[in-house]
C-alpha positions as CSV (number, residue, x, y, z in Angstrom):
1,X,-34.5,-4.5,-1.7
2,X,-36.1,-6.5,-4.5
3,X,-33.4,-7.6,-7.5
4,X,-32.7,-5.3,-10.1
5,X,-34.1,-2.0,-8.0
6,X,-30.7,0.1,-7.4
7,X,-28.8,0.2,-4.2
8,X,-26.9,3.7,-3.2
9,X,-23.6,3.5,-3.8
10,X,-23.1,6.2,-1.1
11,X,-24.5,4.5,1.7
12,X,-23.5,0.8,0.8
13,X,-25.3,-1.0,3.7
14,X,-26.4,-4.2,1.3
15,X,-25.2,-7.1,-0.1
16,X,-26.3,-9.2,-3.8
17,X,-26.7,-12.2,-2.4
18,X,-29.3,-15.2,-4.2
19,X,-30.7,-12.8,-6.9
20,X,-31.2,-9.9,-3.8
21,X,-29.8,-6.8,-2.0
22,X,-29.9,-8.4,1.7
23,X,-29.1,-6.3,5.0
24,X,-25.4,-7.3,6.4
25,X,-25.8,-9.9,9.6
26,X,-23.9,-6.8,11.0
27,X,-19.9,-6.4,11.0
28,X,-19.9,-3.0,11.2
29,X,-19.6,0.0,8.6
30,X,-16.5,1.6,6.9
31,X,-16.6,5.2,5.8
32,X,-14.4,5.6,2.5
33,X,-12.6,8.4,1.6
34,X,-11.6,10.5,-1.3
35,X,-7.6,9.8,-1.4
36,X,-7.5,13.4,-2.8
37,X,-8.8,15.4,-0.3
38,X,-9.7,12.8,2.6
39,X,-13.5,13.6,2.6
40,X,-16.0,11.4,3.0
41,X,-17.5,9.7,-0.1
42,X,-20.0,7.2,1.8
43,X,-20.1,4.5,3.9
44,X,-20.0,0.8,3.7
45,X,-21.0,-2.7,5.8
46,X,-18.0,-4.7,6.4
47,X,-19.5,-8.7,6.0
48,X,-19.3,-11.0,8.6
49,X,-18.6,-14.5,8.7
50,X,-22.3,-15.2,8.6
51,X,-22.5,-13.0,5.1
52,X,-20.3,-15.3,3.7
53,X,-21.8,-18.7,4.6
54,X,-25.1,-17.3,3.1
55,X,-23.2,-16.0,0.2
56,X,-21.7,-19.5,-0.6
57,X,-25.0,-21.3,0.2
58,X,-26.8,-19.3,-2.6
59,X,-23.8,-20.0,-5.0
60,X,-23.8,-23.9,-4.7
61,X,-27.5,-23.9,-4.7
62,X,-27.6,-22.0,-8.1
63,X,-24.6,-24.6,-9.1
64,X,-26.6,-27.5,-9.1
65,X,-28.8,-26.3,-11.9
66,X,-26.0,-23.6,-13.8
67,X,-23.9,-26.1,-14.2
68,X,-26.1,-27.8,-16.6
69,X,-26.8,-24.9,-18.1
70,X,-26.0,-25.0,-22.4
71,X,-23.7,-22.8,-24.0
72,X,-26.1,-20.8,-25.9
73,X,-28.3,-19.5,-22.2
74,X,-23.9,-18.9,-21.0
75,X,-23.6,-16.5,-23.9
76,X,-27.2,-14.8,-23.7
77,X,-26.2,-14.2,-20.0
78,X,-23.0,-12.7,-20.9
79,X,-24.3,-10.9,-23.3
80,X,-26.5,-9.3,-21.1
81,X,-24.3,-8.7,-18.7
82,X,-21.8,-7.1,-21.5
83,X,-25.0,-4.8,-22.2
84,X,-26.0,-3.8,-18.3
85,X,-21.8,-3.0,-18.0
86,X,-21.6,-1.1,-20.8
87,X,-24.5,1.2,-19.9
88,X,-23.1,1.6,-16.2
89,X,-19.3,2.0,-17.2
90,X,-19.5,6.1,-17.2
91,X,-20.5,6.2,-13.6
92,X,-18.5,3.5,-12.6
93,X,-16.0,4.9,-14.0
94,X,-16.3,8.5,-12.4
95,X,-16.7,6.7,-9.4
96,X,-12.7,4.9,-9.6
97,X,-11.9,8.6,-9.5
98,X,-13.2,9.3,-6.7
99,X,-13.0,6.5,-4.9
100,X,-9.6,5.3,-5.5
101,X,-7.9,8.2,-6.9
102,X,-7.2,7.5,-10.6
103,X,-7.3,9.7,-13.4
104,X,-10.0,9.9,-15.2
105,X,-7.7,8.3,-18.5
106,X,-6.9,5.8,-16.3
107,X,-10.3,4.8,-14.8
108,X,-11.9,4.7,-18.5
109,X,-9.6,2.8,-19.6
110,X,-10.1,0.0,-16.6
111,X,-13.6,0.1,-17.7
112,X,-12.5,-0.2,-21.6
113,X,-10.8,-3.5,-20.5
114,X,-13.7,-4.6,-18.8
115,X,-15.6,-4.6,-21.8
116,X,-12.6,-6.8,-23.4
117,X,-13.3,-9.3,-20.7
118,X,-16.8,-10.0,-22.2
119,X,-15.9,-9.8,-25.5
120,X,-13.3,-12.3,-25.2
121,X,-15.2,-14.6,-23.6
122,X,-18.7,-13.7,-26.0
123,X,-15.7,-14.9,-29.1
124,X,-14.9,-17.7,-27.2
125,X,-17.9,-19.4,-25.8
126,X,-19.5,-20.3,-29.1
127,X,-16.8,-22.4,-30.9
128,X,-15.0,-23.7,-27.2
129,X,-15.0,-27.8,-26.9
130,X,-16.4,-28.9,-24.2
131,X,-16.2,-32.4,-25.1
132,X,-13.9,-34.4,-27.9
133,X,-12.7,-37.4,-28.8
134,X,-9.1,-38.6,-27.7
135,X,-8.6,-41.8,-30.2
136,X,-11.7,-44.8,-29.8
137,X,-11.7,-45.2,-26.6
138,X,-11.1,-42.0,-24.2
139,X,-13.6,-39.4,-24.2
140,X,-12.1,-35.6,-22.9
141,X,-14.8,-33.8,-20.9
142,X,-14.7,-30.3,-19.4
143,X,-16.7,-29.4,-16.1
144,X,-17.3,-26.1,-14.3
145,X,-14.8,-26.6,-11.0
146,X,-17.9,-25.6,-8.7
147,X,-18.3,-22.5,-6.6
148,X,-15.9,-19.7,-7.0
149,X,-14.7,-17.2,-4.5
150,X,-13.4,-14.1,-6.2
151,X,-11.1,-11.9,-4.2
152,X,-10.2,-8.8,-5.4
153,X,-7.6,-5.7,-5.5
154,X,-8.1,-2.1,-4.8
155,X,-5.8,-0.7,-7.6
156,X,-8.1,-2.2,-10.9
157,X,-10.7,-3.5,-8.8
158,X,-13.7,-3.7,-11.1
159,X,-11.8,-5.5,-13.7
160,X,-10.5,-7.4,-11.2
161,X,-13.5,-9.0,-10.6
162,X,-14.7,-8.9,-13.9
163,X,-11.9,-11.2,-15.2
164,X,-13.0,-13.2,-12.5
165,X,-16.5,-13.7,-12.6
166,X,-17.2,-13.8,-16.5
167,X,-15.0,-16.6,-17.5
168,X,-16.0,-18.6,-14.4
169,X,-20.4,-18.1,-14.8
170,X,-19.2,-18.8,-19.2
171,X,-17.8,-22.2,-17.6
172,X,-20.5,-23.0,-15.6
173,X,-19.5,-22.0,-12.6
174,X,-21.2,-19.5,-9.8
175,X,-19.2,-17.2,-8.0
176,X,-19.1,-15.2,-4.6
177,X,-17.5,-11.6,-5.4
178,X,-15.3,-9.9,-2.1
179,X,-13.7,-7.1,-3.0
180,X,-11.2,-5.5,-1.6
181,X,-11.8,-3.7,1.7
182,X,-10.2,-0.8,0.6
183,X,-12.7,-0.5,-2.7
184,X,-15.7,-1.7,-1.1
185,X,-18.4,1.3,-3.3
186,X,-17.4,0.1,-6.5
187,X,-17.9,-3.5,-5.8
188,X,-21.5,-2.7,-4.8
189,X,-21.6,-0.3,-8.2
190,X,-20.9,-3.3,-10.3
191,X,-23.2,-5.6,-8.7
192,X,-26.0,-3.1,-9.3
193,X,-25.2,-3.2,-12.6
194,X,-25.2,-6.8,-13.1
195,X,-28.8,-6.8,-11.0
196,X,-29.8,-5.5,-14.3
197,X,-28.7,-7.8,-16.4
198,X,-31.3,-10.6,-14.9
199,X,-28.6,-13.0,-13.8
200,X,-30.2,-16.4,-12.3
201,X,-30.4,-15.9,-8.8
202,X,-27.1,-17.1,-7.0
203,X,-25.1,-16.9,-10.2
204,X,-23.1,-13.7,-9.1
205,X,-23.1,-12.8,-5.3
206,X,-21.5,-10.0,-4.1
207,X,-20.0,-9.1,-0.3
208,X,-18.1,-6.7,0.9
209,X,-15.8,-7.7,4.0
210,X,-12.6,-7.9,5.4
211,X,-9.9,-10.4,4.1
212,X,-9.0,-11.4,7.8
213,X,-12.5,-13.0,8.4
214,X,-14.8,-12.6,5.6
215,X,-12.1,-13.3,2.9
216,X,-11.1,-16.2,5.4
217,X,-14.3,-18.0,5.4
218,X,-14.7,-17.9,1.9
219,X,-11.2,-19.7,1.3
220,X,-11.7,-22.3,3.6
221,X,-15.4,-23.3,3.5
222,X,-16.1,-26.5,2.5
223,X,-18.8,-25.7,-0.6
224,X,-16.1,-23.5,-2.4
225,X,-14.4,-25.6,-4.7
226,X,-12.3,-22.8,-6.4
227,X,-10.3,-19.5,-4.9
228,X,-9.4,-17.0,-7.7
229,X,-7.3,-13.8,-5.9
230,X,-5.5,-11.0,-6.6
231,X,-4.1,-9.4,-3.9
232,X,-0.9,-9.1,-2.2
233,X,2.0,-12.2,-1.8
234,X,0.9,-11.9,2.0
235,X,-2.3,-12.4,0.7
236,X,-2.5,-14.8,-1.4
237,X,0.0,-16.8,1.1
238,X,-3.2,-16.3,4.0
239,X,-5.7,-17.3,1.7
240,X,-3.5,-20.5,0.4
241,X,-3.3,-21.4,4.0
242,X,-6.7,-21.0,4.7
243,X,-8.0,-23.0,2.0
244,X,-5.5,-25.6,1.8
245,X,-7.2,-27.9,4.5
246,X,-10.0,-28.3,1.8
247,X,-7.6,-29.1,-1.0
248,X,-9.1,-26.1,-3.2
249,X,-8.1,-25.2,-6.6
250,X,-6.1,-21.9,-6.0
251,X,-5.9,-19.2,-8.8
252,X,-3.2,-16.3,-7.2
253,X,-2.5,-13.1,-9.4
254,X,0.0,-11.6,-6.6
255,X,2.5,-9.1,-6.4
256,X,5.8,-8.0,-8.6
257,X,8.9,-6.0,-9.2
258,X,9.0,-5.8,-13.1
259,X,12.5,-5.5,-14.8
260,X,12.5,-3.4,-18.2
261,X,15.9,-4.3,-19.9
262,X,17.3,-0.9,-21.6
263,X,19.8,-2.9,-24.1
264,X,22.3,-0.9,-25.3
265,X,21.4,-0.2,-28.7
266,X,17.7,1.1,-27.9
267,X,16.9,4.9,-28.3
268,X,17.8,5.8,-24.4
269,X,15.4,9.1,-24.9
270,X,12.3,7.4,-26.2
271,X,12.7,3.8,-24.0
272,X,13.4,5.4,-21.2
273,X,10.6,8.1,-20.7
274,X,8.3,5.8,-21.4
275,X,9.5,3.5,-19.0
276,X,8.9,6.5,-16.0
277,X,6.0,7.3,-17.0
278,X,4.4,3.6,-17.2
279,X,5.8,3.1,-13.8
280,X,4.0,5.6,-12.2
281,X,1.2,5.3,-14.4
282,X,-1.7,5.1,-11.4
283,X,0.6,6.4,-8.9
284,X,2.8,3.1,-9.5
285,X,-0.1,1.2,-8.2
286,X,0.2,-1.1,-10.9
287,X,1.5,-4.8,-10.7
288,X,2.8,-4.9,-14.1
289,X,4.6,-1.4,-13.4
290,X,8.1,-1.6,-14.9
291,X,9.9,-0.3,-11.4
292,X,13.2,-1.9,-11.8
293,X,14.9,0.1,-15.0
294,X,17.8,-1.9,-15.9
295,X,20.9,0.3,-18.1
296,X,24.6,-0.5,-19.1
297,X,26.6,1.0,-16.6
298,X,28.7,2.7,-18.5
299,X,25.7,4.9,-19.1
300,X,23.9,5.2,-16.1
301,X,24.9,9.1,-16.3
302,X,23.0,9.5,-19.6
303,X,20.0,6.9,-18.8
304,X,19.9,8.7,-15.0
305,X,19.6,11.9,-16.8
306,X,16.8,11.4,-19.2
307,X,14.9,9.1,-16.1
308,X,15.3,12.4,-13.6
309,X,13.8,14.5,-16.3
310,X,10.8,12.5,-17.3
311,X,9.8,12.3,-13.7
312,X,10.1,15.9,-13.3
313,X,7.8,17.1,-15.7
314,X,5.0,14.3,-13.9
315,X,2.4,16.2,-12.7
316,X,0.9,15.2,-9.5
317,X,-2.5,16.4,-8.4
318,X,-5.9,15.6,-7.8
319,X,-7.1,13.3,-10.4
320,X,-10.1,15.2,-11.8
321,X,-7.7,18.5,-12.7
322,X,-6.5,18.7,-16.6
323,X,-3.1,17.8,-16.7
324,X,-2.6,15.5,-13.8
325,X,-0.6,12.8,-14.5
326,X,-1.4,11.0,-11.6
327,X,-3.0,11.2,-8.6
328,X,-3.1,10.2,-4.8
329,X,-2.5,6.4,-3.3
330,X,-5.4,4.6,-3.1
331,X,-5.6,4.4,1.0
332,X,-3.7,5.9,3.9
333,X,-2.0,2.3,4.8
334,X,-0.2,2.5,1.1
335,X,0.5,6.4,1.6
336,X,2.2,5.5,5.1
337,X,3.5,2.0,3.6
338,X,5.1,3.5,0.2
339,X,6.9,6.6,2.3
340,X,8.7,4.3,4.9
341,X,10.1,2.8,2.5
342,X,11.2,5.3,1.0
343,X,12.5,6.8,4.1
344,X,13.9,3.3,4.8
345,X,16.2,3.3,1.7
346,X,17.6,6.5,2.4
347,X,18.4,5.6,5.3
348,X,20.3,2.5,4.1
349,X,22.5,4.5,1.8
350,X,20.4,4.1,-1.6
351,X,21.3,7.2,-4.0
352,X,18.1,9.3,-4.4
353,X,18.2,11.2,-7.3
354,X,14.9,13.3,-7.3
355,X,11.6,12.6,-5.4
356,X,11.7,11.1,-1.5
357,X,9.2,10.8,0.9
358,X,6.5,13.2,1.8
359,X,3.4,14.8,0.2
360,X,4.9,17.0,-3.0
361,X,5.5,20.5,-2.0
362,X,2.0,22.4,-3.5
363,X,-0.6,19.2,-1.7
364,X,-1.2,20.0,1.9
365,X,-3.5,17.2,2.0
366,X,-4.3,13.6,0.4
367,X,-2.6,10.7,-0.3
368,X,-0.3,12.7,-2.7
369,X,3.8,11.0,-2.8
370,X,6.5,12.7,-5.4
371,X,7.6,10.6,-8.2
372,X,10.9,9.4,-6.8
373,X,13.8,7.3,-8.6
374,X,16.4,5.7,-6.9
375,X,20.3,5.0,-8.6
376,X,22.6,3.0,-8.7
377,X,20.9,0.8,-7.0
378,X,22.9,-3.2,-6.3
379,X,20.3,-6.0,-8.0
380,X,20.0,-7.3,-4.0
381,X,19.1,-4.3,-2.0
382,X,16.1,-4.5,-0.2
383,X,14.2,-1.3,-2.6
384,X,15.3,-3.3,-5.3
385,X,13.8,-6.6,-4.1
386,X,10.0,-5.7,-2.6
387,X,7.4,-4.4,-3.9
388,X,6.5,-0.9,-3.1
389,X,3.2,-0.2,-5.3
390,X,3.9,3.3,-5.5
391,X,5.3,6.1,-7.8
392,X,9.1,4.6,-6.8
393,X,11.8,3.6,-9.8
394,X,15.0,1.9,-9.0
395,X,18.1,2.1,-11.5
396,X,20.8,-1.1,-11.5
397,X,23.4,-1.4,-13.9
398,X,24.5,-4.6,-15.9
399,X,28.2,-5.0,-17.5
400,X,26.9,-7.0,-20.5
401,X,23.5,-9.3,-21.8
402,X,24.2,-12.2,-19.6
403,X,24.2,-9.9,-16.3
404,X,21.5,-8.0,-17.4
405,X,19.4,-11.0,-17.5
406,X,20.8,-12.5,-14.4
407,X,19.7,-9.1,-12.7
408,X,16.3,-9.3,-14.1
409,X,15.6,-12.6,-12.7
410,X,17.5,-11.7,-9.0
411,X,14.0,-11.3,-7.5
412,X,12.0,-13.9,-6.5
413,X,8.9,-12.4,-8.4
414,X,8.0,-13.0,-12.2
415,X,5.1,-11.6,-13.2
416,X,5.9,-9.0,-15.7
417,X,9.3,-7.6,-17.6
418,X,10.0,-5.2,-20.4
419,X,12.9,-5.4,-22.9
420,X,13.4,-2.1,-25.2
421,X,16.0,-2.5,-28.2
422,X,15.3,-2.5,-32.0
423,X,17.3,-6.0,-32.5
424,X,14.1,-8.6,-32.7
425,X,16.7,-11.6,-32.7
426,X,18.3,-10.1,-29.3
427,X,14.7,-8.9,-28.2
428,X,13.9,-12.7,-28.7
429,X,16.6,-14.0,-26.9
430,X,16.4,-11.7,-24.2
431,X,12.5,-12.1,-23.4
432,X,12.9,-15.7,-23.5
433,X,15.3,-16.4,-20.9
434,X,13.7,-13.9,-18.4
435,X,11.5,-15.7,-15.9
436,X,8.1,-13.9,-16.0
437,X,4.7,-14.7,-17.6
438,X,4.3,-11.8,-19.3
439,X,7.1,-9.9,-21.4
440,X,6.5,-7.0,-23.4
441,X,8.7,-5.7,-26.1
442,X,10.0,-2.3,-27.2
443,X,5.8,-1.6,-25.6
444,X,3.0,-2.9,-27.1
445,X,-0.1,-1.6,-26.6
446,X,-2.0,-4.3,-23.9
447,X,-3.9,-7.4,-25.2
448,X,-6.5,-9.4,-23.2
449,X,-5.6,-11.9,-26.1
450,X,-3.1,-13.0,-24.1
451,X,-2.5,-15.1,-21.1
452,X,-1.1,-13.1,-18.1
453,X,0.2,-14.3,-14.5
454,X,3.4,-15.0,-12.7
455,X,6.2,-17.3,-11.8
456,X,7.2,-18.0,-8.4
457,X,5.9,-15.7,-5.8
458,X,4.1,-13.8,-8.0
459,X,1.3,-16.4,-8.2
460,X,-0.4,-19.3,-10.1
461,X,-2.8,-19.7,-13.2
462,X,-3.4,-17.6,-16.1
463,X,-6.1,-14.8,-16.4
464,X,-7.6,-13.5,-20.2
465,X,-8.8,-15.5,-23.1
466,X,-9.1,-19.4,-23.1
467,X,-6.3,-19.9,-20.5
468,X,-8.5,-18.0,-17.5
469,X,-11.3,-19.6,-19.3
470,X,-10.1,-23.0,-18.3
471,X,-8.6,-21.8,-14.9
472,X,-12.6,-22.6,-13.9
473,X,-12.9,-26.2,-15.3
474,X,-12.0,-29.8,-14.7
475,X,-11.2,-32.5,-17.3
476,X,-13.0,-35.6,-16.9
477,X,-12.0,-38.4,-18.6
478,X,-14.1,-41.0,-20.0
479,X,-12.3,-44.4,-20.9
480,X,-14.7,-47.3,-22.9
């Protein structure tokens, strides 16, 4: 298949590889299913190692001459790009439903924030400093870090890789695309859509593949200079591995188990519901889900309450149907994943307090798990400490400010946290000595203006604006 003729997103067989939709060397297909319903949807070729290698080699031949490239042919690209999304985001967007079970809310606002990832980087690109002056004698240049492999979730998987790829081809960079092998259709979706946008050939490759070989490859062959993923903390931790022999820059957006700080003279009603219902926003497949809800404990009754209530009135259902609230999980291994655990803490002696495992009583089929809230909950139990990516709340209880912060930052992840009370100066105090890279207060409404990633185990580097910008460049410097 020639560049910029379409590929059929049903029967995914083809790669975008060097400007061209290319047959698979052959690692076999996957046939995807509808989480709602379990039926078919298509099918799609699992990349070998072989994929990759070609992949790569079309990348760091296009790098040789993108690199050089001038900021005003980087914006026109994006531009295009920004157009050729734009035009495709409707599908792509019915697609999410179907392919990974989201709302149709939810998927047009991923494709909203796709858009965002352009714009920021189309504000960005014209005014950024790519060189300047540090006193007489030092000059400050910044390089595009090389060839890029992108590796991508299944929850928001074509922003995923759009926060990936447009910041890195704005630096100069070219980039080898693997999504998720749980999301392969979308992947292939979005590169169609970028065939459109005449993109210099080897400037954006995309394969689909699995992370245990393809994925592999990618992070430890020689010609990638850069690994940018978002995945799982056992993910990331394979990839690291793999790629460490080459002494690779690594870019991890991993896992988390957000805090969201109820202080006690927040409006328990209003800061509470909201808190449910952005936790199992997507089915809680959401790293920056709020599924830790911290109270006073001489409340827990009242916050338990209003928590048990909110979850009640969710509406679970196949995504397409008005009123849904959310839909299925995204694959059977989550569905299986998210209800032993479940299980598991009720076996250990965690209260459950509405929810628990199984499919909810009116779905006979799908991927379909009852909004479930856990409480009291102690800060060090193990539902209180993993990730579960799915629609499960815990409730702890903190005696005053200090323990309440202490219990926020009991996990070893720190990529997200929430603090509700109408006190700025205790909201300040608060978000600040909370060990997370992103803290949201009493809200907000979400900003690609600013940086977001984790502490600790929840990964390295910054994504959105100038700081994922400059995750894709080194700075030389010149000394005279």
């Amino acid at each position: 298949m020639l560049a910029g003729e379409r590929a059929d997103a049903l029967d995914a067989q083809r790669f975008y590889i060097g400007g061209e939709w290319v047959e698979s060397c052959g690692g076999g297909r996957v046939t995807v299913l509808c989480p709602a319903d379990l039926t078919p949807i298509g099918q799609a070729a699992m990349g070998t190692i072989e994929d990759a290698d070609r992949a790569v080699r079309a990348a760091s031949a296009a790098f040789d001459v993108w690199q050089s490239s001038n900021v005003a042919d980087r914006l026109e690209l994006i531009q295009r790009m920004r157009v050729a999304f734009a035009k495709a985001a409707p599908g792509i967007a019915d697609h999410l439903v179907r392919e990974i079970g989201l709302t149709p809310m939810v998927a047009q606002g991923q494709t909203a924030m796709c858009l965002s990832h352009f714009d920021s980087i189309i504000d960005l690109l014209p005014g950024y400093r790519f060189s300047e002056a540090l006193g007489d004698r030092i000059e400050l240049v910044r390089e595009p870090v090389g060839v890029v492999a992108a590796i991508t979730s299944w929850n928001a998987p074509v922003s995923q890789m759009l926060c990936k790829a447009v910041p890195a081809i704005a630096a100069g960079c070219t980039v080898v695309v693997k999504p998720s092998e749980h999301a392969p259709l979308c992947g292939l979706l979005l590169a169609e859509a970028m065939a459109e946008a005449d993109i210099p050939a080897g400037v954006f490759n995309l394969i689909n593949g699995r992370g245990v070989d393809c994925g592999r490859r990618l992070a430890e062959h020689p010609d990638v200079a850069m690994i940018s993923m978002t995945g799982s903390v056992a993910g990331g931790g394979a990839m690291a591995a793999a790629a460490a022999a080459g002494i690779k820059r690594i870019h991890q957006e991993l896992g988390g188990k957000s805090p969201n700080v109820i202080l006690p003279d927040a409006d328990f009603a209003e800061s509470i519901t909201k808190g449910v219902h952005i936790c199992m926003m997507n089915a809680g497949q959401t790293c920056a889900a709020p599924t830790r809800l911290i109270v006073p404990a001489d409340r827990f009754d009242e916050a338990a309450a209003i928590a048990v209530a909110a979850a009640q009135k969710l509406v679970v259902g196949p995504p397409d149907q008005p009123g849904v609230t959310y839909g299925p999980l995204a694959n059977k291994a989550q569905f299986e994943r998210v209800n032993a655990t479940i299980e598991r803490a009720i076996a250990e002696g965690q209260p459950l307090l509405t929810g628990g495992p199984g499919r909810p009583s009116h779905a006979d089929n799908g991927y379909f798990v009852r909004p479930t809230i856990f409480g009291p909950v102690a800060p060090h139990a193990r539902i209180a400490q993993e990730e579960i990516f799915g629609p499960v709340l815990c409730i702890l209880c903190y005696s005053d400010i200090d323990d309440a912060i202490r219990i926020a930052n009991s996990t070893d992840f720190g990529l997200s946290a929430y603090v509700e009370t109408p006190d700025p100066v205790l909201a300040r105090r608060v978000a600040g000595a909370i060990r997370a890279g992103w803290v949201n207060i009493n809200y907000p409404p979400w900003t690609g203006a600013a940086p977001f990633g984790g502490y600790r185990r929840s990964g390295n580097g910054r994504q959105y604006g100038v700081w994922g910008f400059e995750e894709f460049l080194e700075t030389k410097a010149i000394v005279h």
